[in-house]
N, C-alpha and C positions, 0 to 999 in steps of 0.2 A: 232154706229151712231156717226157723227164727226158735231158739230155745228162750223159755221161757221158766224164769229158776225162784222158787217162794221160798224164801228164809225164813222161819223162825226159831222157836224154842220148846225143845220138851224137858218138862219137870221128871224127875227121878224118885222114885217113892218104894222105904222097903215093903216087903210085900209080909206082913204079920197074922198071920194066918186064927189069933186070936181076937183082932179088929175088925171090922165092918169097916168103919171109916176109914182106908188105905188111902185119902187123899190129905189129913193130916197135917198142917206145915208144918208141925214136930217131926212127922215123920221123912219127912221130904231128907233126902240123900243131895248135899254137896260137897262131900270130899273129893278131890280133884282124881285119887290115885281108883275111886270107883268109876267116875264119871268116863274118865278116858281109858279104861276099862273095856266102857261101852261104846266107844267111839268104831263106827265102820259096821254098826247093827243097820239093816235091812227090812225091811216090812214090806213083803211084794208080792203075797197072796192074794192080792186084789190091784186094780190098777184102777187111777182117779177117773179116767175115763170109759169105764164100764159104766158106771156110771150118773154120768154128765150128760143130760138131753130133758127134754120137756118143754117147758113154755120156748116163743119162739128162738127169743135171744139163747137161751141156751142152744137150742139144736145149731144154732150157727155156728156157736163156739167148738159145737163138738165134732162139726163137719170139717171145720179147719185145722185139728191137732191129730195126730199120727198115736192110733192105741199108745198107751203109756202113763205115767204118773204113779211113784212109789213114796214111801215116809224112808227115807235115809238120816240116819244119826251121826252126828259128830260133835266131836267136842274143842274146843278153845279155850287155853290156860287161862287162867285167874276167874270164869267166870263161874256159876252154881249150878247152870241146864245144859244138859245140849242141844246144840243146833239139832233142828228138823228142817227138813229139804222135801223138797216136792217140784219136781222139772218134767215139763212137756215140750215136744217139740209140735211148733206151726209150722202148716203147711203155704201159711200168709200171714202180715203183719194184722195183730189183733188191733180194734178200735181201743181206743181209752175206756168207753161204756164195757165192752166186750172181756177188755184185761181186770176191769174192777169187777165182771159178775163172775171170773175164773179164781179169783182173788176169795173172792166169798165165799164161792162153792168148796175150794178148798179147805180155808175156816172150817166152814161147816161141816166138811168129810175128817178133818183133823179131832173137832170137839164130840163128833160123834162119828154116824156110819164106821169109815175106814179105821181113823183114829182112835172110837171107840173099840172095834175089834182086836185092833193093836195090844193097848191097856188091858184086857182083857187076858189077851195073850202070850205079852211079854213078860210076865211072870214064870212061866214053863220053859219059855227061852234063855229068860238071861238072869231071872230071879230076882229080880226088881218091874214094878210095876211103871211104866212109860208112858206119859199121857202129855200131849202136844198143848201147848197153851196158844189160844186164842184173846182177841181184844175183851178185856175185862175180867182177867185173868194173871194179874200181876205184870203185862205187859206196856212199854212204855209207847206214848199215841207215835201213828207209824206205822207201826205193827203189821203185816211182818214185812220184812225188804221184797220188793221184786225186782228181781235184773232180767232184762229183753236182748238176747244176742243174736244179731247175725252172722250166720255161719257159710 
């Protein structure tokens, strides 16, 4: 089985019930004592590969991973966001083309779909609004780490 682990970052925003714009970099929350507060939050009302299928490349990707993929939060001293997490396990080593369109698909369920529903709903959870940052998104090129383990 090969785990496959997407690192990035989610922004923290209070949740002002008299704004519209909840995305705000005024309002954005990085005090350390709220942030890890938040640390060890779960988002697993949906999983990445429900999903994951369509054009051909995808359906491959998504024959090879074992149901699974959640948003896991944590946090890391001195820095402003926290960590977002998103891990699936293969049931084969993915191609490089194969890890990059898993890589985007991701992105793209963080900025919206999954992601989207998360921000949406983590307000009622934990009282702060939680929205995953993607490339072009105050993130540095990189963005976000992926680690491949063999297990």
């Amino acid at each position: 089985m090969i785990r496959i682990i997407i690192r990035g970052s989610a922004a923290v925003f209070r949740q002002d019930e008299d704004e519209e714009d909840e995305d705000d970099e005024e309002d954005q929350i990085t005090d350390a004592t709220i942030l890890r507060s938040l640390a060890g939050l779960v988002y697993d009302k949906e999983r990445f590969t429900d999903y994951l299928g369509g054009p051909d490349a995808e359906n491959e990707v998504a024959a090879a991973l074992e149901p699974g993929g959640i948003i896991q939060f944590g946090y890391v001293d001195g820095e402003d966001v926290l960590t977002a997490v998103t891990e699936y396990r293969s049931r084969r080593p993915l191609t490089d083309a194969e890890l990059r369109l898993l890589v985007d698909y991701t992105m793209g369920q963080w900025s919206d779909g999954i992601g989207e529903n998360w921000a949406c709903s983590s307000p009622a959870k934990c009282g702060y609004a939680i929205m995953c940052l993607t490339p072009g998104s105050q993130v540095a090129k990189g963005y976000p780490s992926v680690q491949v383990l063999s297990e």
